[in-house]
C-alpha positions in Angstrom: -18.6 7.7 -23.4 -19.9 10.2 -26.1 -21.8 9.4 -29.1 -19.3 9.7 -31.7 -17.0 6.8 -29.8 -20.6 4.2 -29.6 -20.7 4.9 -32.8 -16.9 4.0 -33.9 -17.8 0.8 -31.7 -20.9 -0.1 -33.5 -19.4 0.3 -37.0 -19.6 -3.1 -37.8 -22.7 -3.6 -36.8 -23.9 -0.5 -38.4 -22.3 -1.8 -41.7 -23.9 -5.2 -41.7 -27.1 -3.6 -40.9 -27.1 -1.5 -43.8 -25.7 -3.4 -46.2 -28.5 -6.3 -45.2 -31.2 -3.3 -45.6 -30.1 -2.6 -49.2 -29.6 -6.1 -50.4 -33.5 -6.8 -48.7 -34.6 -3.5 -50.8 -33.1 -4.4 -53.8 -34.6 -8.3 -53.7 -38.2 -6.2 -53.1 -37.3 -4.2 -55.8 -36.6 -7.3 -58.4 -39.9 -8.6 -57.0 -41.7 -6.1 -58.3 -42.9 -4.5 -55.0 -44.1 -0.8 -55.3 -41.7 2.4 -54.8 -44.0 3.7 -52.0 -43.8 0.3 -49.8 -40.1 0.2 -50.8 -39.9 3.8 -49.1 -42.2 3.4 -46.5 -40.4 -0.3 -45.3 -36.7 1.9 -45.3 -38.4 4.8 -43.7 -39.4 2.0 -40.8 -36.1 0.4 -40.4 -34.1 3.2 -40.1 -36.6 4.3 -37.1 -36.6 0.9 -35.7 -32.4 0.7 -36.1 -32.3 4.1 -34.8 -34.9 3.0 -31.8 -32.1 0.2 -30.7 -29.2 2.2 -31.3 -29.5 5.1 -29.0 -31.1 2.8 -26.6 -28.1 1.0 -26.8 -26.2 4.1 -26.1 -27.9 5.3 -23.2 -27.6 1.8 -21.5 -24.3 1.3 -22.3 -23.5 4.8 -21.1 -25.7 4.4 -17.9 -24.0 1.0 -16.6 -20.5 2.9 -17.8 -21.3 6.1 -15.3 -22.3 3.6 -13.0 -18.7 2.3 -13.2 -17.0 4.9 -12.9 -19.1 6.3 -9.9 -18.1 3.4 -8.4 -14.6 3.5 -9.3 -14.4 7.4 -8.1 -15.9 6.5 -4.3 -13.5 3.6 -3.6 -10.3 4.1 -1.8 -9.0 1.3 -2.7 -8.8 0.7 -6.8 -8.0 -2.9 -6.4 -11.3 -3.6 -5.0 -13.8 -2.8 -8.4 -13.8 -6.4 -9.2 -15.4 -7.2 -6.0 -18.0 -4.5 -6.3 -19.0 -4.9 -10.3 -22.4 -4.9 -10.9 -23.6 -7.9 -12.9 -22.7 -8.8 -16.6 -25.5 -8.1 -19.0 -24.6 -11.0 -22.0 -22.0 -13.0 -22.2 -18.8 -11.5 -23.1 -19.2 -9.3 -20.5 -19.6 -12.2 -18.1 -16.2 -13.3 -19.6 -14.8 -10.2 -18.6 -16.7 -10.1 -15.6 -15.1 -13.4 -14.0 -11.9 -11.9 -14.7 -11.9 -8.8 -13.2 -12.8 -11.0 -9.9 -9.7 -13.2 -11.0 -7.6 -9.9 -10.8 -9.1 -8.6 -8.0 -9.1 -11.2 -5.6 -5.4 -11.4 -6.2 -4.9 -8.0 -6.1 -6.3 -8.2 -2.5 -4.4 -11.0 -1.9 -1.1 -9.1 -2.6 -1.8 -6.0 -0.9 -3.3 -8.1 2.1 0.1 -10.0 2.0 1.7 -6.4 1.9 0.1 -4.9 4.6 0.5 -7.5 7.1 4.4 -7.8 6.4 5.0 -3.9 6.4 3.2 -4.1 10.1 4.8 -7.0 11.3 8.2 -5.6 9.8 7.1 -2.1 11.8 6.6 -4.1 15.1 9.9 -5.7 14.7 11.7 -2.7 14.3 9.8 -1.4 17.3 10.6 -3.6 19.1 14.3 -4.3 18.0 14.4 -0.4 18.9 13.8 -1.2 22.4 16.1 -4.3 22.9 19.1 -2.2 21.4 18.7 0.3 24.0 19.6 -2.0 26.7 23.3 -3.1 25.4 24.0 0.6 24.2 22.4 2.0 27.8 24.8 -0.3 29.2 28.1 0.5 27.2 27.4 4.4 28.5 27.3 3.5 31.9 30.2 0.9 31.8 32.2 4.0 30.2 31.3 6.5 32.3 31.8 4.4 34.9 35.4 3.3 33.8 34.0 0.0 34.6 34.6 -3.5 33.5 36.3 -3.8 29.4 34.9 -7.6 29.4 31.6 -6.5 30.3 31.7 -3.4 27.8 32.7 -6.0 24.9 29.7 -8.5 25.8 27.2 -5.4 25.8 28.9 -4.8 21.9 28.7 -8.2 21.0 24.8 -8.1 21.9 24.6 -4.8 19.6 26.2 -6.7 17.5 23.9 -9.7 17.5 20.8 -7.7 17.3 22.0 -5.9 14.5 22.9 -9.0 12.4 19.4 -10.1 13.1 17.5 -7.0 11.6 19.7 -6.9 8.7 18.8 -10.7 7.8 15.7 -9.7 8.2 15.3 -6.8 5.9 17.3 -9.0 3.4 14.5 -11.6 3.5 12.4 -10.8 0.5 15.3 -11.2 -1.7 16.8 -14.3 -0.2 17.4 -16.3 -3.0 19.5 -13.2 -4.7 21.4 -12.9 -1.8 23.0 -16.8 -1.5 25.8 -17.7 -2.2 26.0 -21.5 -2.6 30.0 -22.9 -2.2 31.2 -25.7 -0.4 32.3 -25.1 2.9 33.3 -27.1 6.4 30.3 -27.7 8.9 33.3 -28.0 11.4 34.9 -24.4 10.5 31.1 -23.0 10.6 30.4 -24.6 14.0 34.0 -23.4 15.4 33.2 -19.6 14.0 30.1 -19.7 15.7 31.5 -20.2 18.9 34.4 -17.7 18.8 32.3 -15.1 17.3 30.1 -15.5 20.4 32.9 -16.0 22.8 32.0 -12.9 24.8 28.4 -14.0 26.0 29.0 -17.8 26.5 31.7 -17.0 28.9 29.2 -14.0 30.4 26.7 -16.6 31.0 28.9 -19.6 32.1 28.1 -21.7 28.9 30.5 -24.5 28.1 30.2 -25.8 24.4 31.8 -29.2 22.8 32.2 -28.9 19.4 32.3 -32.5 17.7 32.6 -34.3 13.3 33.2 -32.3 10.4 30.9 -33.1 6.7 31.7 -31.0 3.9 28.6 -29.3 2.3 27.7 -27.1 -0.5 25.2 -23.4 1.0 25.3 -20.7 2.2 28.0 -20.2 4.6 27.2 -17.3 5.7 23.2 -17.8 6.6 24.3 -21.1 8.7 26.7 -19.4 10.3 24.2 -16.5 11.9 21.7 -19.9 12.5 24.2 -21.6 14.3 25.1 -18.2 16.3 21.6 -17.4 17.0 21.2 -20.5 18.5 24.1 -20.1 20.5 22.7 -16.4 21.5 19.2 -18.2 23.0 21.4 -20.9 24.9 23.1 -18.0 26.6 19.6 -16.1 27.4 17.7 -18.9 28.2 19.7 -21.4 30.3 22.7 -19.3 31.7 25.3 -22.4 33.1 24.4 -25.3 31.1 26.5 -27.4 28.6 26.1 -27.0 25.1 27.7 -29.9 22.7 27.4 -29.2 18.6 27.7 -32.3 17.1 28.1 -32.6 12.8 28.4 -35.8 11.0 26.0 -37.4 8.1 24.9 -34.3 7.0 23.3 -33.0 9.8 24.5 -30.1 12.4 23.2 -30.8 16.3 23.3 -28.3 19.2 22.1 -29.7 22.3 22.0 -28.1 25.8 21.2 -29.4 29.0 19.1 -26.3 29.8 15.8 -25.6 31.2 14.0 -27.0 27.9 10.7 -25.8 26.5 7.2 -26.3 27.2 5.3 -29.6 25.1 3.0 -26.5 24.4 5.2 -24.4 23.2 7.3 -26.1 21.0 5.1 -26.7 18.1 5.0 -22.7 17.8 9.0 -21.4 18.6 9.5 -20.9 15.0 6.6 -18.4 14.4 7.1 -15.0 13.9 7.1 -13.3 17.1 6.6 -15.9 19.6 8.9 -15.3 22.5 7.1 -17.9 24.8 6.8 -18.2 28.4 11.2 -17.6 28.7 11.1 -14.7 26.7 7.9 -12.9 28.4 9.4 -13.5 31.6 12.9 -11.6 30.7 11.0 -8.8 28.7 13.4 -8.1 26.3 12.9 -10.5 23.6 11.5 -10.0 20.3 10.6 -13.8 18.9 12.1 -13.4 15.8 15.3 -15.3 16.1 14.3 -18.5 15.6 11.8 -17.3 12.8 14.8 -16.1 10.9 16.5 -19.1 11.5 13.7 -21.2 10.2 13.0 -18.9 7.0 16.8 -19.0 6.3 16.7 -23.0 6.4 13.2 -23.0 4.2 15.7 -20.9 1.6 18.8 -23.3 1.8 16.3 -26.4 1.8 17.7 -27.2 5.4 15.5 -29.7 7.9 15.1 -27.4 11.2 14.0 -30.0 13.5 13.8 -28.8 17.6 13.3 -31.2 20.3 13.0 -30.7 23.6 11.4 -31.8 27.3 11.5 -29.4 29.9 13.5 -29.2 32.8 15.9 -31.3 30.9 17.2 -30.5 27.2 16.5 -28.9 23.7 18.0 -30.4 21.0 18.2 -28.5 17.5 19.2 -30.2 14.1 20.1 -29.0 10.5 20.2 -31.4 8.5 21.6 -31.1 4.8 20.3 -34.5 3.4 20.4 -33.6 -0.2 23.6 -30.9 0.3 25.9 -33.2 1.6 28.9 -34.4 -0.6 29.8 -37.8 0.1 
């Protein structure tokens, strides 16, 4: 800050200041006070006013270097609010508390940011390593002029996993991407099935498919919920029977499978939790059911899981407010 801009800040005060000097002068004058104490009173102001205007300056200027010192050795610009020294009166102070305001949001955000850019980054590690294993498998099954049943069940797990990233990526920008219309629960849970034909049969799955309510979604983000849960029945519990059920408003898949842990099952939907099943086949990245649950957190869907180990997991969507009558 130079000189010339304290000064353009100060004119108002300089103004006041001078034209309260004159008026005082001229009320001396009227009073009859000598010229020489008239003189000798201006001659003291001005070096008093000029006293408490350059210190002024220099302090101003010192806590504004100090600022910018500041400013120039952080890496991260967002964080000056948190590092301001404290205010000197009381418009600073107002000015003060909101630079905290600001910051501490801004390091919310980026916090927020960073978290989702590594988590994202982990995913797609990870999702990097499942895909190997269905394409690994294709090559061989070609080379090998092997099974065509088996070759379409590695492709339909491709397939799967690449559904899951995109819904995934697309996840920020849900609610642009819906497209709310009124569609069957009946035709959904019958597409889910035949889309996933290839590994139920693979893992000796046998599905009931049971009502029919009309709704107004998303289609198409039930649909991959429905089929993802279909893809976990044929991981986790190869040979049981799986029944989807839809009346009232509410979509049920049920399986007669190996179940999940008491401990576990408050903690299935979170990102990245694969759970004793998962870390015992090695290839599975936790995010499925996180999708599934963001996905009905978007569509105001109830995701409610049930299940007792050893002997069944029940999964419901229900569409209480959605439903037409």
């Amino acid at each position: 800050m130079t000189l010339w801009e304290y000064l353009r800040h100060q004119a108002v005060t300089l103004c006041f200041a001078g034209i309260g000097c004159v008026t005082f002068l001229c009320i001396l004058a009227f009073a009859g006070v000598e010229l020489s104490f008239l003189w000798i009173f201006c001659l003291f102001f001005l070096l008093l006013f000029s006293a408490w205007f350059f210190c002024g300056y220099l302090l101003s200027r010192r806590r504004l270097d100090r600022l910018n010192q500041i400013l120039k050795e952080l890496p991260e610009k967002y964080l000056l609010g948190e590092l301001l020294p404290p205010p000197a009166n009381l418009l600073e102070k107002q000015y003060f508390m909101i630079m905290k305001t600001v910051s501490r949001s801004a390091i919310g955000i980026a916090d927020t940011a960073r978290r989702e850019k590594e988590e994202y980054c982990n995913y797609v590690e990870s999702w990097i390593h499942e895909i190997k294993t269905p394409l690994t498998a294709c090559s061989l099954i070609l080379s090998n002029e092997g099974d065509i049943r088996k070759l379409k069940q590695e492709i339909k797990r491709a397939d799967n996993l690449t559904e899951s990233i995109l819904y995934f990526a697309r996840m920020r920008t849900a609610e642009k991407d819906l497209q709310i219309h009124e569609t069957h629960a009946a035709a959904l849970m019958d597409e889910a099935v035949k889309s996933q034909m290839e590994l139920l049969i693979a893992a000796r799955i046998r599905v009931t498919v049971e009502g029919d309510f009309s709704v107004c979604t998303d289609g198409k983000s039930i649909l991959f919920i429905l089929k993802q849960l279909l893809i976990n029945c044929a991981k986790y519990c190869p040979g049981c029977q799986v029944t989807m059920t839809a009346g009232s408003g509410v979509i049920t898949v049920w399986d007669d499978g190996t179940g999940i842990p008491s401990h576990e099952l408050p903690r299935v939907t979170e990102r990245g939790f694969s759970g004793t099943a998962g870390r015992k086949r090695g290839d599975s990245t936790g995010m499925g059911l996180y999708i599934a649950a963001e996905l009905c957190k978007n569509l105001g869907v109830t995701l409610t899981i049930e299940s007792e180990e050893g002997r069944y997991t029940r999964i419901s969507l229900a569409f209480d407010s959605l439903t037409k009558l």
